[in-house]
C-alpha positions in Angstrom: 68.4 40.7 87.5 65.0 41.2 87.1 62.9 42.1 90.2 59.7 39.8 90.2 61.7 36.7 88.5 60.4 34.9 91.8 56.8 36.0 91.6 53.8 34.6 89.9 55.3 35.3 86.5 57.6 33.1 86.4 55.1 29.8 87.5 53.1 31.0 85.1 55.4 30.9 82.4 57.0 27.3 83.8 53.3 26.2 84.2 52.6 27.2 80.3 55.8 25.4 79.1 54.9 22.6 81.1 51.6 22.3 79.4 53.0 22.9 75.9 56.0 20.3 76.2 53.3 17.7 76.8 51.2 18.9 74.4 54.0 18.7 71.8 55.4 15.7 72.7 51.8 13.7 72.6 51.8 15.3 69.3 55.1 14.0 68.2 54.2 10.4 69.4 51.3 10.2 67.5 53.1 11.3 64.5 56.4 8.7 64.9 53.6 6.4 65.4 52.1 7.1 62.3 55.2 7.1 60.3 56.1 3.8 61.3 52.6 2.8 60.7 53.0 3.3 57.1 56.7 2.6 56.6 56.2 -0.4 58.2 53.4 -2.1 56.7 54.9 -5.9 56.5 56.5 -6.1 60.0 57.2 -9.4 60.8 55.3 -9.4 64.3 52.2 -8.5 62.1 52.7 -10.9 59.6 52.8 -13.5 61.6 49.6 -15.9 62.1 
């Protein structure tokens, strides 16, 4: 449809989401890990000795 949808537009655009789904996910890792952090304070494979 569009004429340039093969040019440099479009690897920048797959280059920014690229760089933004990473970002995003490290972000959401770090959060899950932080929720089960704290909602799981007494885990058994802490607990133990």
């Amino acid at each position: 449809m569009i004429p340039g949808s093969t040019g440099p537009e479009t690897q920048r655009c797959s280059a920014f989401l690229h760089r933004s789904y990473s970002s995003l996910r490290l972000l959401f890792l770090r959060f899950l890990h932080r929720i089960l952090r704290i909602s799981l304070p007494m885990a058994p494979s802490h607990s133990t000795p």
